[in-house]
Backbone atoms as SQL, in Angstrom:
CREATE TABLE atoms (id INTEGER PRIMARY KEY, chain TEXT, resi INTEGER, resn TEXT, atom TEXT, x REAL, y REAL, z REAL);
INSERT INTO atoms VALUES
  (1, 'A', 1, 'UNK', 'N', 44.143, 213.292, -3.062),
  (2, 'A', 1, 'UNK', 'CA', 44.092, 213.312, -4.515),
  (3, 'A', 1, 'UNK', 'C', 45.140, 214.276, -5.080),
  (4, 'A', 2, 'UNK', 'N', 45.275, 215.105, -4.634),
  (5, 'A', 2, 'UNK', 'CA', 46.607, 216.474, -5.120),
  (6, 'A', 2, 'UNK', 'C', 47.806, 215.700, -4.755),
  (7, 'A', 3, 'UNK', 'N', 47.568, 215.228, -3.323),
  (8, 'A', 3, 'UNK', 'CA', 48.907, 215.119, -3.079),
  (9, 'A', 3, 'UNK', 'C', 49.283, 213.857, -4.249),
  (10, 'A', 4, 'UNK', 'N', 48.925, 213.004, -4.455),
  (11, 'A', 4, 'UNK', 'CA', 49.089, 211.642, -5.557),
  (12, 'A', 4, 'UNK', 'C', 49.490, 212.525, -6.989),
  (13, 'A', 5, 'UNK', 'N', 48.767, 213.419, -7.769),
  (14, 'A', 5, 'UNK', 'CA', 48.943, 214.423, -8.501),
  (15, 'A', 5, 'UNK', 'C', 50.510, 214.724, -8.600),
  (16, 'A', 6, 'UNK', 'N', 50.545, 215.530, -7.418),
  (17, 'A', 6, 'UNK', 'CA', 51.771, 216.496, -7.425),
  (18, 'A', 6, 'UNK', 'C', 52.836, 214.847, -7.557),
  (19, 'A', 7, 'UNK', 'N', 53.080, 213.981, -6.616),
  (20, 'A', 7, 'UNK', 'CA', 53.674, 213.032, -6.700),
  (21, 'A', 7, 'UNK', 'C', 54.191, 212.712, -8.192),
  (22, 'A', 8, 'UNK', 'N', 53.186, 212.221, -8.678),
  (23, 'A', 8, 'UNK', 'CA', 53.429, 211.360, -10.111),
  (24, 'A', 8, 'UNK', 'C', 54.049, 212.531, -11.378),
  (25, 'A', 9, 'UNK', 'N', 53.697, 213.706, -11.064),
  (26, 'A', 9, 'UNK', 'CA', 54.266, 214.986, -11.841),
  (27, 'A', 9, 'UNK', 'C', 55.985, 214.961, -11.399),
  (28, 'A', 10, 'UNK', 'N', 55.937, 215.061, -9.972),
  (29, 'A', 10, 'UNK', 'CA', 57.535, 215.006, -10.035),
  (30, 'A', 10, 'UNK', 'C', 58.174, 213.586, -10.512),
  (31, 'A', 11, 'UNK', 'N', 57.388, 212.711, -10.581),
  (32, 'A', 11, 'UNK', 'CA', 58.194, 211.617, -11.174),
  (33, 'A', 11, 'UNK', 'C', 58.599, 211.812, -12.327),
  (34, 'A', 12, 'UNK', 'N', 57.241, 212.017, -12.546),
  (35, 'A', 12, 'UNK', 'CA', 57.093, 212.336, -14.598),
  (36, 'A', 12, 'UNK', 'C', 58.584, 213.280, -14.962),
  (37, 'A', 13, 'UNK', 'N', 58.691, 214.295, -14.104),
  (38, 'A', 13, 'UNK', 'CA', 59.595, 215.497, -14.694),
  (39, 'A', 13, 'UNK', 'C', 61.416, 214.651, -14.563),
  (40, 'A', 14, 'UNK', 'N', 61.262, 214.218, -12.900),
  (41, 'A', 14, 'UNK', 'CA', 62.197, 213.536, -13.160),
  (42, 'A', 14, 'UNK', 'C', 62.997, 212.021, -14.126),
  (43, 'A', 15, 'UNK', 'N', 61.744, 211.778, -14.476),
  (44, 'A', 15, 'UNK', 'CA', 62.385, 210.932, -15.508),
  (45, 'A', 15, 'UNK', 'C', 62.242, 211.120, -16.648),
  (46, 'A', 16, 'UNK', 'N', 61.590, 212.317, -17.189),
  (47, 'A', 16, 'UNK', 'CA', 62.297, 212.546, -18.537),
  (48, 'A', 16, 'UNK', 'C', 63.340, 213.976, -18.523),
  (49, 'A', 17, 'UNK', 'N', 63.970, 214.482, -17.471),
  (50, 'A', 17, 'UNK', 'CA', 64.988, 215.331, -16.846),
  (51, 'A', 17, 'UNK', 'C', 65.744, 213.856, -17.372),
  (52, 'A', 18, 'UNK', 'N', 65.641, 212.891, -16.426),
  (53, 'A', 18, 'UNK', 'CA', 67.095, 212.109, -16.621),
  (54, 'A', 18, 'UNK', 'C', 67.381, 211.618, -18.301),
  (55, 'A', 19, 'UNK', 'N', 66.001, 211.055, -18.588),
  (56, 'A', 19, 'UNK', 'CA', 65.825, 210.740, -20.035),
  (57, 'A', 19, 'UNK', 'C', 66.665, 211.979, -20.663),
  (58, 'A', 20, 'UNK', 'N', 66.533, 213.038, -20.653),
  (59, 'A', 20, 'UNK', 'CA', 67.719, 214.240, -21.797),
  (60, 'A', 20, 'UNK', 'C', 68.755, 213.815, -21.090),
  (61, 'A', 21, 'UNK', 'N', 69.280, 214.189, -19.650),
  (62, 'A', 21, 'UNK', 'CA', 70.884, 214.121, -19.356),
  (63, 'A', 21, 'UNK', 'C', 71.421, 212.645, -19.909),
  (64, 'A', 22, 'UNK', 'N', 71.116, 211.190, -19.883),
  (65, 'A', 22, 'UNK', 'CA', 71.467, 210.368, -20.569),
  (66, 'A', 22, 'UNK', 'C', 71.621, 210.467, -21.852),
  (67, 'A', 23, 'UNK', 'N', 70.674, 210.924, -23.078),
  (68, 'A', 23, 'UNK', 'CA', 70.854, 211.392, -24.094),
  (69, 'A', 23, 'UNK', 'C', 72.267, 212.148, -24.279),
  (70, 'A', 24, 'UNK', 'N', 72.314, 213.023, -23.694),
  (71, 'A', 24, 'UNK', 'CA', 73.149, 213.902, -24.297),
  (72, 'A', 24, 'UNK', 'C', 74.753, 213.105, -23.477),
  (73, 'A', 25, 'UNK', 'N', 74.795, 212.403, -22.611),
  (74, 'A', 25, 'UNK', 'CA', 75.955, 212.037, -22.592),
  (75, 'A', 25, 'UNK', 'C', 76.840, 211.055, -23.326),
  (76, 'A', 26, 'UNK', 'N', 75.767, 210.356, -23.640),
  (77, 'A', 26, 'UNK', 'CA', 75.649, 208.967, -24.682),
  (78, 'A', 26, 'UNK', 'C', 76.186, 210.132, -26.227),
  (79, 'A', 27, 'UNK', 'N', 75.499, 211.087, -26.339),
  (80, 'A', 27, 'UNK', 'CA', 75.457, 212.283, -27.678),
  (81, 'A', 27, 'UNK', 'C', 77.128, 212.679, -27.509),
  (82, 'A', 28, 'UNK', 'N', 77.786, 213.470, -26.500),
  (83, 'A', 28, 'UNK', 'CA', 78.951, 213.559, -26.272),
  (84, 'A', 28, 'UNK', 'C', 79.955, 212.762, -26.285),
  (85, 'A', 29, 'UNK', 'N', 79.665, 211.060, -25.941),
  (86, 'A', 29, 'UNK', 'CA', 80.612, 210.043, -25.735),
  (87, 'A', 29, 'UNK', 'C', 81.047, 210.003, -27.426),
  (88, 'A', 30, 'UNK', 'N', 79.612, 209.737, -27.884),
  (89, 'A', 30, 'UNK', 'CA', 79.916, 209.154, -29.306),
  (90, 'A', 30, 'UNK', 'C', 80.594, 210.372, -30.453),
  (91, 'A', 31, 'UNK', 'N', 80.397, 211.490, -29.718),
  (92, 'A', 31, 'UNK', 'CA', 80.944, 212.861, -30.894),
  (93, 'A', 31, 'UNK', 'C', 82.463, 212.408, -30.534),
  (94, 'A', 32, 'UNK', 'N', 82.756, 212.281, -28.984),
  (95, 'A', 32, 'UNK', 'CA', 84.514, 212.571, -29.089),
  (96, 'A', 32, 'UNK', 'C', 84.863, 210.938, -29.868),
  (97, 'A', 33, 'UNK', 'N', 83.962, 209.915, -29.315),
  (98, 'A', 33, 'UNK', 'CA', 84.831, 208.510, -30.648),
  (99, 'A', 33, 'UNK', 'C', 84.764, 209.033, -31.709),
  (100, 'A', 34, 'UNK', 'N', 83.574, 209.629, -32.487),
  (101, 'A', 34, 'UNK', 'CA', 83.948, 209.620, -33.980),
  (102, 'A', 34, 'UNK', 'C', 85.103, 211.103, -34.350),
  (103, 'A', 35, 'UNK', 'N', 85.280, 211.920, -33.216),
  (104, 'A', 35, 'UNK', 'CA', 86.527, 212.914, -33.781),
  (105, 'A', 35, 'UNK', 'C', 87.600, 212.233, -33.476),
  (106, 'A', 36, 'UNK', 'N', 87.897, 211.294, -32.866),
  (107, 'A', 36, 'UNK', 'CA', 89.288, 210.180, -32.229),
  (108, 'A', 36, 'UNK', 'C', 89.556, 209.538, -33.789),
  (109, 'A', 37, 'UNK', 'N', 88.456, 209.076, -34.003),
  (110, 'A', 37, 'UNK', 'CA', 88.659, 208.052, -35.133),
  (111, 'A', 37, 'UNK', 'C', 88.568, 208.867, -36.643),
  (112, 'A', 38, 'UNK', 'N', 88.407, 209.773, -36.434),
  (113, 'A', 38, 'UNK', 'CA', 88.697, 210.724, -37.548),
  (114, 'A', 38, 'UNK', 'C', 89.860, 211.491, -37.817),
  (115, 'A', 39, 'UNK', 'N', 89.996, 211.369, -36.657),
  (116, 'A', 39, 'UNK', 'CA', 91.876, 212.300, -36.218),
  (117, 'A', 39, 'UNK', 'C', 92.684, 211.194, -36.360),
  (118, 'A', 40, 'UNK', 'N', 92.326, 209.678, -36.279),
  (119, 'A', 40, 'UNK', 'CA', 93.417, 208.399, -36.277),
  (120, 'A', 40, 'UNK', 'C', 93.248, 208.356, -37.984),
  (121, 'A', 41, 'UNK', 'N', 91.972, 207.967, -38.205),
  (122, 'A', 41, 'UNK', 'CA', 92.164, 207.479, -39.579),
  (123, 'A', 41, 'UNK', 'C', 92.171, 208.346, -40.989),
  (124, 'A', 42, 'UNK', 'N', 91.639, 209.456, -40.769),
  (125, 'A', 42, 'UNK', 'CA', 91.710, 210.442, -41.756),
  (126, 'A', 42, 'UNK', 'C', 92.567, 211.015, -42.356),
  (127, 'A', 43, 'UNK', 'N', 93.459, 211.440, -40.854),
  (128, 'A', 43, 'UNK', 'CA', 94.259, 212.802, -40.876),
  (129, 'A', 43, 'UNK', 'C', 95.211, 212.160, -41.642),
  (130, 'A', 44, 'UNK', 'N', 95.920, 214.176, -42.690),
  (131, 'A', 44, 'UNK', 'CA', 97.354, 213.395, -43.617),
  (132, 'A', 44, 'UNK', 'C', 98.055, 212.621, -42.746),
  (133, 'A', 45, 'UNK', 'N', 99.000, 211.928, -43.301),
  (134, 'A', 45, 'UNK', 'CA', 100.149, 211.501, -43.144),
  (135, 'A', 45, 'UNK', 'C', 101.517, 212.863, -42.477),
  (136, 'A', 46, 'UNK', 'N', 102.350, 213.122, -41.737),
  (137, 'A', 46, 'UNK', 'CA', 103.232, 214.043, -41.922),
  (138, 'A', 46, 'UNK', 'C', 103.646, 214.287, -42.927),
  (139, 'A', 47, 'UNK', 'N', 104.485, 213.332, -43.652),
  (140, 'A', 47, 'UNK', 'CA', 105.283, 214.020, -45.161),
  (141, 'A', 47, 'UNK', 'C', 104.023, 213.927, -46.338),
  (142, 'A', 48, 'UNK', 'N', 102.644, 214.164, -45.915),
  (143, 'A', 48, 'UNK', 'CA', 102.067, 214.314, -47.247),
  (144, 'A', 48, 'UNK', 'C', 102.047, 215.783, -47.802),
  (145, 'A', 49, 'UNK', 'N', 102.531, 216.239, -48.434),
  (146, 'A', 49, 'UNK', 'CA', 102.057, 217.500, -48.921),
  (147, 'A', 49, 'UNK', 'C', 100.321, 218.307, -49.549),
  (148, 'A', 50, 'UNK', 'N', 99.783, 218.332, -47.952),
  (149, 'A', 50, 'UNK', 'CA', 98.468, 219.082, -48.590),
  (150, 'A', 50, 'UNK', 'C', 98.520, 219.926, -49.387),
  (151, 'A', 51, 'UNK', 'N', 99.108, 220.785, -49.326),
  (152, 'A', 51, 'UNK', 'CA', 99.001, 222.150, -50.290),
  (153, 'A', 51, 'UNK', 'C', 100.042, 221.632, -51.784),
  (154, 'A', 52, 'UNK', 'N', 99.391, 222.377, -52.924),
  (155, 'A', 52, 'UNK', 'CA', 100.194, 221.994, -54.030),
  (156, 'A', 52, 'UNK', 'C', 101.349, 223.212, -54.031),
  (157, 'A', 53, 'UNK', 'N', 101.044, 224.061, -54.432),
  (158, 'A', 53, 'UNK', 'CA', 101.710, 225.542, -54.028),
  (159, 'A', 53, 'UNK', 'C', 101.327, 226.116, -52.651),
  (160, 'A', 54, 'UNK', 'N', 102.724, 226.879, -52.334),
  (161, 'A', 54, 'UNK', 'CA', 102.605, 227.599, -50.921),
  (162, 'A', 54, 'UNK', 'C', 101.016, 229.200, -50.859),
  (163, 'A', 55, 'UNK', 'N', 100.457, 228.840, -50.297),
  (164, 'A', 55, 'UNK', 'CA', 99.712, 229.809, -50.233),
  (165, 'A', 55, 'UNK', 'C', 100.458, 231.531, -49.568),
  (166, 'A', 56, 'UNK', 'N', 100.251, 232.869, -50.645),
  (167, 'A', 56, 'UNK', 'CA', 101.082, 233.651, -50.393),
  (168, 'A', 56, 'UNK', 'C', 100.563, 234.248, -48.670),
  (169, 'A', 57, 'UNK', 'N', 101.299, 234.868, -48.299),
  (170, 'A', 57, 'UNK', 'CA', 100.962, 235.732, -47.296),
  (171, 'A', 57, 'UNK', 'C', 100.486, 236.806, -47.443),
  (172, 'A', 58, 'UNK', 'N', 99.370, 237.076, -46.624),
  (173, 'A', 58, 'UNK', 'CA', 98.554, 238.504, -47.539),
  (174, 'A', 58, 'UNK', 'C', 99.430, 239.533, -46.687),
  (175, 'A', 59, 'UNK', 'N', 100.291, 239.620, -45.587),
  (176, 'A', 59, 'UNK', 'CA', 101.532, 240.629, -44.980),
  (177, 'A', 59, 'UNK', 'C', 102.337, 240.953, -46.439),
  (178, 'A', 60, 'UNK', 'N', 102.387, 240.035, -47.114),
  (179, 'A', 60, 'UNK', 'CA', 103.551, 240.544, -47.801),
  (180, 'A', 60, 'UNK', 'C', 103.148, 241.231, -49.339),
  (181, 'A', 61, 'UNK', 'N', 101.757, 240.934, -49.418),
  (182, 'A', 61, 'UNK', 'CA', 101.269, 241.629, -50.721),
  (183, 'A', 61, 'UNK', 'C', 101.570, 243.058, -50.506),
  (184, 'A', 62, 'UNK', 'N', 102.246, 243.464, -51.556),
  (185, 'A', 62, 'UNK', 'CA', 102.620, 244.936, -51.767),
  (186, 'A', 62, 'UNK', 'C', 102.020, 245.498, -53.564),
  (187, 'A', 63, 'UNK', 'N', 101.608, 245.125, -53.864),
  (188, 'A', 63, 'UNK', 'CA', 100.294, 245.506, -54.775),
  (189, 'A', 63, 'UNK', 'C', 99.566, 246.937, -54.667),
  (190, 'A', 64, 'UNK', 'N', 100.692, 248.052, -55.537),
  (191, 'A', 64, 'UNK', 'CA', 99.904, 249.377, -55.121),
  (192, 'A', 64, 'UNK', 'C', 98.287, 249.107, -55.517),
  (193, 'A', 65, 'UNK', 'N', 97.665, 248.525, -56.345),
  (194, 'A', 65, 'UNK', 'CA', 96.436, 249.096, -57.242),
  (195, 'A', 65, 'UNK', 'C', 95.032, 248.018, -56.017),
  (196, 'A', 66, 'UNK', 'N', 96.225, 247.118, -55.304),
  (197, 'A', 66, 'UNK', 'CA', 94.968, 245.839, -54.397),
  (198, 'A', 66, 'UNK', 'C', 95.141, 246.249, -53.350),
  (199, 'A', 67, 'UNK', 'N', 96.073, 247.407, -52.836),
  (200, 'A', 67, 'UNK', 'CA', 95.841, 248.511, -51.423),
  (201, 'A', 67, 'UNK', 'C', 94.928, 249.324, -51.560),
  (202, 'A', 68, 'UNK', 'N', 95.200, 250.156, -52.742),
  (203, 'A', 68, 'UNK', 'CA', 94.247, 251.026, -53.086),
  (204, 'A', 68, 'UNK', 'C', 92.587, 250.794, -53.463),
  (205, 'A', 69, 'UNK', 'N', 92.715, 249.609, -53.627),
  (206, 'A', 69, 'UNK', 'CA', 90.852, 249.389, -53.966),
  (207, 'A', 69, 'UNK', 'C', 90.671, 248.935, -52.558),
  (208, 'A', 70, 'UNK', 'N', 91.374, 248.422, -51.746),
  (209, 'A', 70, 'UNK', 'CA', 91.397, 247.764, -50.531),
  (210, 'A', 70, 'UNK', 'C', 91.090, 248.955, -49.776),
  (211, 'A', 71, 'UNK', 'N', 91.950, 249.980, -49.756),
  (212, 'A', 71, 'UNK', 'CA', 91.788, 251.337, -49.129),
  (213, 'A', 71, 'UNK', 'C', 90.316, 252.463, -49.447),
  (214, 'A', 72, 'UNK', 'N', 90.069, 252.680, -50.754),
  (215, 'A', 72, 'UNK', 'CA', 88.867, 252.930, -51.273),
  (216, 'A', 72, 'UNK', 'C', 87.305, 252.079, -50.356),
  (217, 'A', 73, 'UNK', 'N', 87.699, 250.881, -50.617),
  (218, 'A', 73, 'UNK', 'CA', 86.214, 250.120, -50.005),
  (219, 'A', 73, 'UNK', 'C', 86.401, 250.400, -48.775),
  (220, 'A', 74, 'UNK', 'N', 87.429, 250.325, -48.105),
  (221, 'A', 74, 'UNK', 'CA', 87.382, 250.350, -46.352),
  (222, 'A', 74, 'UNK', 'C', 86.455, 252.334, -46.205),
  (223, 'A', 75, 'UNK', 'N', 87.061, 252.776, -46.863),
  (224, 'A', 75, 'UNK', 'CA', 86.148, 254.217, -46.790),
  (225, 'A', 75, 'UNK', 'C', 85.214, 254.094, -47.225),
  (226, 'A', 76, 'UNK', 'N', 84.658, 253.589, -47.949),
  (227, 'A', 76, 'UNK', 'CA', 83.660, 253.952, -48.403),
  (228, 'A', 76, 'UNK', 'C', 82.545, 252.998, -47.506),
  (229, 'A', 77, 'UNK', 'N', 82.926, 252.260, -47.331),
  (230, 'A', 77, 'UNK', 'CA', 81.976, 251.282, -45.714),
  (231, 'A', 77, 'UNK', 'C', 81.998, 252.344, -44.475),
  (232, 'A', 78, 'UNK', 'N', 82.992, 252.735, -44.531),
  (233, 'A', 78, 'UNK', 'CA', 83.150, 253.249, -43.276),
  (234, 'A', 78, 'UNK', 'C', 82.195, 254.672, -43.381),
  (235, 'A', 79, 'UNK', 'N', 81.791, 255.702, -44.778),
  (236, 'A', 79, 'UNK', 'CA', 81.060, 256.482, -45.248),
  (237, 'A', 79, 'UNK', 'C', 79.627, 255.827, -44.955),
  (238, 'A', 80, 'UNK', 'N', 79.535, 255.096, -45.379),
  (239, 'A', 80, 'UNK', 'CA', 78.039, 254.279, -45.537),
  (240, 'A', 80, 'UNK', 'C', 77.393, 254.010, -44.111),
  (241, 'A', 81, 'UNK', 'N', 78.221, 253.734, -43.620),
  (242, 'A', 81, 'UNK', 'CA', 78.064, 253.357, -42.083),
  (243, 'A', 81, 'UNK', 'C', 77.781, 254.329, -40.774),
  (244, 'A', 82, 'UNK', 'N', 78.371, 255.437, -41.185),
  (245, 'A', 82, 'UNK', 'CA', 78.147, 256.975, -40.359),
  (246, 'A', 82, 'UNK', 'C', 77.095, 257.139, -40.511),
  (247, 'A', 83, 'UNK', 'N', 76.197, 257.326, -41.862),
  (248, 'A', 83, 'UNK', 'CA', 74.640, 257.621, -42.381),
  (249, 'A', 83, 'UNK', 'C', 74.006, 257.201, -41.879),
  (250, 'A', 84, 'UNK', 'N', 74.272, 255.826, -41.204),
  (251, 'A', 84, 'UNK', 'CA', 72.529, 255.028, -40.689),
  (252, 'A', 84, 'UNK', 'C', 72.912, 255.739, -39.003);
């Protein structure tokens, strides 16, 4: 009687063990088609121009008064943060 037990338990486990690994490969197949077909049919064109204006580079902001509040908050986090 156990031994029949234990039997039908490892069946049980093994087939819903396989039941997820099928799932999820079937889950993986179909994620990379729909990023294939999203990367074929979506994506710009080369000569489309996404951006309307060039977005600036924040390297090159030289903005004394947006260093300085920039500089201020970084201390003052960095104050706040010693306390706890």
């Amino acid at each position: 009687m156990d031994n029949e037990l234990i039997q039908q338990g490892i069946v049980l486990t093994l087939f819903g063990m396989g039941t997820v690994f099928v799932f999820l490969i079937v889950l993986t197949l179909v994620t990379i088609a729909m990023s294939r077909a999203v990367l074929r049919f979506a994506a710009p064109e080369a000569g489309d121009n996404v951006l309307a204006e060039p977005v600036a580079n924040p390297a090159t902001i030289e903005d004394p008064r947006l260093i300085a509040v920039i500089t201020a908050a970084i201390r003052q986090y960095r104050k706040n943060r010693s306390k706890i």
